[in-house]
TIVO-2410 file (N, C-alpha, C; in nm, 3 decimals):
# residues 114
REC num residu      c1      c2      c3 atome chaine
REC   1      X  -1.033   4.617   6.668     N      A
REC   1      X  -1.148   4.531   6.679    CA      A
REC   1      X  -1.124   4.418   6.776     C      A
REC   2      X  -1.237   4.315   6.801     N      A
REC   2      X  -1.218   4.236   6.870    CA      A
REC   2      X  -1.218   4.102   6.809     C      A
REC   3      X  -1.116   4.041   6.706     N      A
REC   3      X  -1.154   3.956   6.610    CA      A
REC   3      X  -1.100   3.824   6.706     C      A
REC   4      X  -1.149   3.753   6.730     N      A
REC   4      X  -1.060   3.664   6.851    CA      A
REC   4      X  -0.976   3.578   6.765     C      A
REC   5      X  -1.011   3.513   6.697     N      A
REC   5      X  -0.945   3.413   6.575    CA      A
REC   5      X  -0.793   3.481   6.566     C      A
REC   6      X  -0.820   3.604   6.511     N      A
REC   6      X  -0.672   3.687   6.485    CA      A
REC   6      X  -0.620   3.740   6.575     C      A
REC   7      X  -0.667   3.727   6.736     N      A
REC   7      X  -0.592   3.732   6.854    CA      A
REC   7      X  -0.504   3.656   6.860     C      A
REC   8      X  -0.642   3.549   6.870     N      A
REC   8      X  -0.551   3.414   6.918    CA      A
REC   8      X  -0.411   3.376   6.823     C      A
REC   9      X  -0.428   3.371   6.692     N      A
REC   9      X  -0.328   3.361   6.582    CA      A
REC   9      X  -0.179   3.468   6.633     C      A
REC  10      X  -0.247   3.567   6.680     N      A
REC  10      X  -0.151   3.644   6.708    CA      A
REC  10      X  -0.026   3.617   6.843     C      A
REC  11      X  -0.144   3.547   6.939     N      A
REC  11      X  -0.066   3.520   7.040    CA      A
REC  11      X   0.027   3.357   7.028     C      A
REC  12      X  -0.018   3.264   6.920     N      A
REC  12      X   0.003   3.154   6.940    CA      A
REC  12      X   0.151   3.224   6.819     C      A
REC  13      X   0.153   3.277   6.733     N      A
REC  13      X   0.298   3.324   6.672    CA      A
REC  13      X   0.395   3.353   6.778     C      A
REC  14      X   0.366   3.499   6.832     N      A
REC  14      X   0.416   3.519   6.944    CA      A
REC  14      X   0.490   3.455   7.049     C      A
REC  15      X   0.447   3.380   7.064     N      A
REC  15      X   0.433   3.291   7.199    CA      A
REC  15      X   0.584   3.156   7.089     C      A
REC  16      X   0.553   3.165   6.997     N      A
REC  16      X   0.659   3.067   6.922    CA      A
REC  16      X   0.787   3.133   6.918     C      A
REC  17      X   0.797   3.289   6.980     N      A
REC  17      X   0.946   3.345   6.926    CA      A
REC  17      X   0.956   3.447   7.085     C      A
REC  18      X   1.042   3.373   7.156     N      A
REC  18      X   1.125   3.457   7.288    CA      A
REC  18      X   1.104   3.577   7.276     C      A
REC  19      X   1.134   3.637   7.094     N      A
REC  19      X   1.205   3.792   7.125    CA      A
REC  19      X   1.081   3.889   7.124     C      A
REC  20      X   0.978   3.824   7.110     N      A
REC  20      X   0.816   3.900   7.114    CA      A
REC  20      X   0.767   3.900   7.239     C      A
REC  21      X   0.698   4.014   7.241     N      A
REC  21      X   0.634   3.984   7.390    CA      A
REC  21      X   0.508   4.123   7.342     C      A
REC  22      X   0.399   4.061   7.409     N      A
REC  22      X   0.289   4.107   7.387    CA      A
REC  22      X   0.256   4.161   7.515     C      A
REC  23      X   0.176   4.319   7.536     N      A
REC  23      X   0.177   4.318   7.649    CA      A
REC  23      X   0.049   4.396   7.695     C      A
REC  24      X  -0.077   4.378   7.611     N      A
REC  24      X  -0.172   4.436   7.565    CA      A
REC  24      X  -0.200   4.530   7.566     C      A
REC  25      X  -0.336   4.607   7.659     N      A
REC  25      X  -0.307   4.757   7.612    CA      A
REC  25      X  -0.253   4.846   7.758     C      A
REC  26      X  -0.224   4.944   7.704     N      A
REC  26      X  -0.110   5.039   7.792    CA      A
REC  26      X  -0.186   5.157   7.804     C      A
REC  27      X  -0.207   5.206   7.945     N      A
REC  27      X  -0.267   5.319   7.960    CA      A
REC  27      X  -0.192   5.469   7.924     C      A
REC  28      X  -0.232   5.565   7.854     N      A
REC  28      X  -0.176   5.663   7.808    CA      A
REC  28      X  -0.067   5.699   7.883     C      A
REC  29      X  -0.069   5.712   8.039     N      A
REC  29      X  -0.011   5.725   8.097    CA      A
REC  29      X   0.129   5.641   8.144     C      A
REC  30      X   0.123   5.563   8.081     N      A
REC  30      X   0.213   5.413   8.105    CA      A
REC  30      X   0.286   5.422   7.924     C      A
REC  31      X   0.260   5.512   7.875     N      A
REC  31      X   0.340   5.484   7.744    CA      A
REC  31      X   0.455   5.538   7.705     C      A
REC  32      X   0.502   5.582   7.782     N      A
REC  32      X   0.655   5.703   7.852    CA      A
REC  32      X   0.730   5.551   7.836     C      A
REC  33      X   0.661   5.482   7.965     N      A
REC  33      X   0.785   5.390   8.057    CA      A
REC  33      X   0.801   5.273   7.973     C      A
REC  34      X   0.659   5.222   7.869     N      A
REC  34      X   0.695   5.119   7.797    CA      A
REC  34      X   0.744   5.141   7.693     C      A
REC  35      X   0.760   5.260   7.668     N      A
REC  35      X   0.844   5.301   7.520    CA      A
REC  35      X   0.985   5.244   7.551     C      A
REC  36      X   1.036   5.305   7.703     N      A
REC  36      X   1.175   5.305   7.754    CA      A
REC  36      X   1.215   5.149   7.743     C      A
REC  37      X   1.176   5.044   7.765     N      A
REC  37      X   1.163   4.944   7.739    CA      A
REC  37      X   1.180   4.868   7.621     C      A
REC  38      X   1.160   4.889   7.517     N      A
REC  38      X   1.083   4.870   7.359    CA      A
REC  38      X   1.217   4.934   7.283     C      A
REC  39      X   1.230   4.828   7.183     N      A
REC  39      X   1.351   4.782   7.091    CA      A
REC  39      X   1.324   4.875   6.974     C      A
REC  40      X   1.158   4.872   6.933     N      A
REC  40      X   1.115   4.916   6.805    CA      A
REC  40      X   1.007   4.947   6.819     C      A
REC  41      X   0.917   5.056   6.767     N      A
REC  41      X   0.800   5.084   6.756    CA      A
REC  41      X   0.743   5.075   6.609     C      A
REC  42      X   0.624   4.998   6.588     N      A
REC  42      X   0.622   4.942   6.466    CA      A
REC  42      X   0.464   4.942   6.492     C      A
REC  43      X   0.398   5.027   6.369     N      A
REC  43      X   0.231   5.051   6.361    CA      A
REC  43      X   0.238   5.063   6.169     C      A
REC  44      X   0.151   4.903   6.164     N      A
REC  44      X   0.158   4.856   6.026    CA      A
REC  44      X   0.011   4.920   5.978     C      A
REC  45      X  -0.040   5.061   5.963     N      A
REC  45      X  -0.137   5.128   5.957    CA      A
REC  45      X  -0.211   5.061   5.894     C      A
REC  46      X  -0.309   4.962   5.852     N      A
REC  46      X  -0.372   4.956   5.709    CA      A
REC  46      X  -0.458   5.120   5.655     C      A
REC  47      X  -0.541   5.189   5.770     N      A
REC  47      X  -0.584   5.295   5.721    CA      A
REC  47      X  -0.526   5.485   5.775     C      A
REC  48      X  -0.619   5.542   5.747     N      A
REC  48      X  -0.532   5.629   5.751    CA      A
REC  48      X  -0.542   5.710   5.900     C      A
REC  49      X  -0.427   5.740   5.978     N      A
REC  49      X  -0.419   5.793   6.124    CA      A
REC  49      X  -0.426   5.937   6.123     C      A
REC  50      X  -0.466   5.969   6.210     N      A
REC  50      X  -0.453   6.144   6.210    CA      A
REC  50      X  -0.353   6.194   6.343     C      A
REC  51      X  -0.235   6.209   6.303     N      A
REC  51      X  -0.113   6.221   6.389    CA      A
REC  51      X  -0.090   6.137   6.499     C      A
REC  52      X  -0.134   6.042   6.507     N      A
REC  52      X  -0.125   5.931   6.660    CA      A
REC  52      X   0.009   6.005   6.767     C      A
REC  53      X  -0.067   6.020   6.898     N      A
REC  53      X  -0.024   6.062   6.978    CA      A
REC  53      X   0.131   5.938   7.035     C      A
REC  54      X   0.125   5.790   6.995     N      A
REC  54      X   0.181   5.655   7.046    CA      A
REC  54      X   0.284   5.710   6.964     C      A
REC  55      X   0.334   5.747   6.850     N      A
REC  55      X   0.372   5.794   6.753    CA      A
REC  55      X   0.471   5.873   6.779     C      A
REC  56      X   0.436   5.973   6.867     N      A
REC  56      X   0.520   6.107   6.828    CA      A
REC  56      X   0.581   6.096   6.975     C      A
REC  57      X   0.507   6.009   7.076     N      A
REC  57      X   0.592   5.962   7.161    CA      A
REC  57      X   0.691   5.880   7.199     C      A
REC  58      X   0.670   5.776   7.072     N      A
REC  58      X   0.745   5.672   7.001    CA      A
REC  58      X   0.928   5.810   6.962     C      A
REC  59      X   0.893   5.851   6.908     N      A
REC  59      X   0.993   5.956   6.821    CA      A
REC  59      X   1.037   6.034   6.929     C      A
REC  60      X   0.942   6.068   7.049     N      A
REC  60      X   1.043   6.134   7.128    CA      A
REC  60      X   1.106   6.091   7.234     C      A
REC  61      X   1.069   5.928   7.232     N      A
REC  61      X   1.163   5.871   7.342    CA      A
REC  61      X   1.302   5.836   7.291     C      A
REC  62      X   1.291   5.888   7.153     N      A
REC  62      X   1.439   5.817   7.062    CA      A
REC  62      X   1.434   5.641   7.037     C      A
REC  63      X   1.291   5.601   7.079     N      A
REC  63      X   1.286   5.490   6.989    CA      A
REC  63      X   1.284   5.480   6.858     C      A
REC  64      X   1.308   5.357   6.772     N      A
REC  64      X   1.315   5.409   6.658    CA      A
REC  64      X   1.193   5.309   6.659     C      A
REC  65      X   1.137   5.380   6.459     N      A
REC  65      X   1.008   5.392   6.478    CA      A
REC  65      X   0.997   5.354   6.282     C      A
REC  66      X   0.870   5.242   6.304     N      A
REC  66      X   0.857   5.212   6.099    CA      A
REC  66      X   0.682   5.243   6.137     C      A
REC  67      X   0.657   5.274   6.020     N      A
REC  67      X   0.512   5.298   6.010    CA      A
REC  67      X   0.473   5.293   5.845     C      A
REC  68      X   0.336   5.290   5.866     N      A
REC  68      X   0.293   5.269   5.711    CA      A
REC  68      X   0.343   5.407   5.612     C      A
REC  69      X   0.355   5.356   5.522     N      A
REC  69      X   0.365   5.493   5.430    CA      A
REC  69      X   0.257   5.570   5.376     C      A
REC  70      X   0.189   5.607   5.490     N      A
REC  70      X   0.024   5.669   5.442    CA      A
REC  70      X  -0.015   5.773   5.536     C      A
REC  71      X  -0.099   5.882   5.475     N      A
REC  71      X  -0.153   6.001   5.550    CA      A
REC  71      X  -0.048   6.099   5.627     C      A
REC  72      X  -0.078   6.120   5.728     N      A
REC  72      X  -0.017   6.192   5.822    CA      A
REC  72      X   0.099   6.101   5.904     C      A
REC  73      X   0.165   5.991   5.878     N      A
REC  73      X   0.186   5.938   5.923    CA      A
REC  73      X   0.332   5.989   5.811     C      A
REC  74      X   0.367   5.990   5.717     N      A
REC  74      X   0.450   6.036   5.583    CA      A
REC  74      X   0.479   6.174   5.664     C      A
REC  75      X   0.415   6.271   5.758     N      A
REC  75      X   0.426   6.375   5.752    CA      A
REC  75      X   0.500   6.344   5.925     C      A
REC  76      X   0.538   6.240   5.994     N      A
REC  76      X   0.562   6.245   6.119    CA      A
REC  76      X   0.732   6.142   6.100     C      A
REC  77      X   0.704   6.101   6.009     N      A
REC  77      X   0.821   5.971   6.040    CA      A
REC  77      X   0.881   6.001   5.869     C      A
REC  78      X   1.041   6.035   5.865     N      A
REC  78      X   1.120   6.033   5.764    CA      A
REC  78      X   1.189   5.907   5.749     C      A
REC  79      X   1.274   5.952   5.649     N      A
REC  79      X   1.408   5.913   5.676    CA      A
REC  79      X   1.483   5.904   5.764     C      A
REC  80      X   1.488   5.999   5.808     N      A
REC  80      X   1.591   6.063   5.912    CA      A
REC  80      X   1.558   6.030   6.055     C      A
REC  81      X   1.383   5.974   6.099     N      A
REC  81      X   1.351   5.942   6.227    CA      A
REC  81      X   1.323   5.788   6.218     C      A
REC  82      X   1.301   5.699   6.090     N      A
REC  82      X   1.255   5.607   6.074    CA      A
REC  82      X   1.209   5.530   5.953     C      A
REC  83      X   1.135   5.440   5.949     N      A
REC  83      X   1.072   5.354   5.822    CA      A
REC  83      X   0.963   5.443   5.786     C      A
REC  84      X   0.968   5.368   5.662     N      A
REC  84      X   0.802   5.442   5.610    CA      A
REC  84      X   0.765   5.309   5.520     C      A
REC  85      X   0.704   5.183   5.598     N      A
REC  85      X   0.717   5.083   5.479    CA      A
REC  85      X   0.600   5.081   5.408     C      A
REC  86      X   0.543   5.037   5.270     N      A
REC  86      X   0.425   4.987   5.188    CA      A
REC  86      X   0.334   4.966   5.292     C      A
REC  87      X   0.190   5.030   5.271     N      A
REC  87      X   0.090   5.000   5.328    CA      A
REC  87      X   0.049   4.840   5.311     C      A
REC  88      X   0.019   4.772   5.367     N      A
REC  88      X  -0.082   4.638   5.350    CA      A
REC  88      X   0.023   4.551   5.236     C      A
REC  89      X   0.167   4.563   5.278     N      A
REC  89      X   0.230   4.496   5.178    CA      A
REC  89      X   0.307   4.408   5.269     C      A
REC  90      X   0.251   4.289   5.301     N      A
REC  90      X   0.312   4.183   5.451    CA      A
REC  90      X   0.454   4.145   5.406     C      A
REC  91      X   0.449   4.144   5.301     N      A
REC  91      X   0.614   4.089   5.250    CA      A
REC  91      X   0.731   4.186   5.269     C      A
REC  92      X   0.681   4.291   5.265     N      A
REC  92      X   0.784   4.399   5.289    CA      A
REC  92      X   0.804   4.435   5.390     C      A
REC  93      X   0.676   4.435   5.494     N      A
REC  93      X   0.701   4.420   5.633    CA      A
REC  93      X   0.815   4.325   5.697     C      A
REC  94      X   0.765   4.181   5.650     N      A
REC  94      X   0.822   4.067   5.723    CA      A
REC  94      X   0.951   4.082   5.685     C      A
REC  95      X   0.984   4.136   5.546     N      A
REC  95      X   1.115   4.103   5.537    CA      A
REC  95      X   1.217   4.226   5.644     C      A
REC  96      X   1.165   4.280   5.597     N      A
REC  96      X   1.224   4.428   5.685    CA      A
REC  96      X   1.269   4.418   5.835     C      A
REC  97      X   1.132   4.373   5.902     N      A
REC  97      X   1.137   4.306   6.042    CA      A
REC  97      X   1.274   4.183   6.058     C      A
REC  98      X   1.254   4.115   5.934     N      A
REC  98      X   1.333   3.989   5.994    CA      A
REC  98      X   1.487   4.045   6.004     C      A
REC  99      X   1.458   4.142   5.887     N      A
REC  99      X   1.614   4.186   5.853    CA      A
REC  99      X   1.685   4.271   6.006     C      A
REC 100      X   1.577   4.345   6.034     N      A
REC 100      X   1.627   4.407   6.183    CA      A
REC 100      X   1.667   4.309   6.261     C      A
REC 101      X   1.580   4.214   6.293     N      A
REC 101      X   1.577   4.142   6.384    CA      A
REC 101      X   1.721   4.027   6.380     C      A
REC 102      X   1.746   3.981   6.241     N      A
REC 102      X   1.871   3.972   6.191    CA      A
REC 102      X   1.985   4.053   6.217     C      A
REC 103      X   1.989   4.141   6.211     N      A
REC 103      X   2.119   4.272   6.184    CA      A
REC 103      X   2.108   4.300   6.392     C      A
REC 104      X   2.014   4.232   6.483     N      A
REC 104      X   2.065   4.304   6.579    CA      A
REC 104      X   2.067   4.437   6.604     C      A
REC 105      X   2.075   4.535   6.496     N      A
REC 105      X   2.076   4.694   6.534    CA      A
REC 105      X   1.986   4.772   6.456     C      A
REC 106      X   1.957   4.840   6.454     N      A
REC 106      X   1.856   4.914   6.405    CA      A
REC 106      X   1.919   5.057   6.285     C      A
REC 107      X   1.988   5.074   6.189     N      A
REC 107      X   2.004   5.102   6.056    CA      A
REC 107      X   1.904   5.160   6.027     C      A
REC 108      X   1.872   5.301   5.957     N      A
REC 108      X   1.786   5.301   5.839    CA      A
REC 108      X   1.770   5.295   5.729     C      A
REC 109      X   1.752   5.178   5.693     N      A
REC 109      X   1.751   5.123   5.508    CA      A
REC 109      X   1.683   5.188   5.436     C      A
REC 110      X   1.765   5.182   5.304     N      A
REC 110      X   1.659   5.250   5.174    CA      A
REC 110      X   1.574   5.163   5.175     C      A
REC 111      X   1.429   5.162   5.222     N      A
REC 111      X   1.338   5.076   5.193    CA      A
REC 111      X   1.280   5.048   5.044     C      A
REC 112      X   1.267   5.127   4.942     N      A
REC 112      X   1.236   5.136   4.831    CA      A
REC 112      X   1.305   5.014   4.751     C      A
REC 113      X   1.368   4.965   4.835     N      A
REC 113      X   1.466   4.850   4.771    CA      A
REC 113      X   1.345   4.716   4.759     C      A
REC 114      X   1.280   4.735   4.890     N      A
REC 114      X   1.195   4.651   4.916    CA      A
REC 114      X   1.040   4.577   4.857     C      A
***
């Protein structure tokens, strides 16, 4: 959507932490090279996706990759390729995130801990 309030909120966080960088939208064709780039691929679903193409390109650039634990999205991203965190559960997100972002490396945690 185009909610500007929660743009703006978004960019003024952002904009408070170096290690973020926003880089709006990316033409299909351009999502190879910014994957190559990109630390983490992280799509906090609230609803439900039908195989997202960002996704499975995410997974085959060997980025690593958290996504909601919902729909078809359970059926693209394991254990074994990535997160699967609580839908619409910000606390489990944030903590998760901070914890990466903490730890420097990218681990896949038993999230269920969370």
């Amino acid at each position: 959507g185009n909610d500007s309030s929660y743009n703006e909120q978004i960019h003024m966080l952002a904009a408070a932490d170096p290690r973020v960088k926003l880089h709006g939208p990316i033409r299909t064709e351009e999502i190879p090279e910014a994957l190559a780039r990109a630390d983490i691929f992280v799509l906090p679903s609230l609803g439900y996706e039908n195989a997202p193409y960002v996704v499975k390109a995410a997974l085959a650039s060997g980025v690593p990759v958290a996504v909601s634990d919902l729909g078809s999205l359970t059926e693209l991203v394991d254990e074994q390729s990535g997160w699967r965190l609580p839908v619409g559960d910000r606390r489990a997100w944030a903590t998760w995130l901070l914890g990466v972002s903490a730890a420097k490396i990218l681990p896949v945690p038993d999230v269920r801990s969370l």
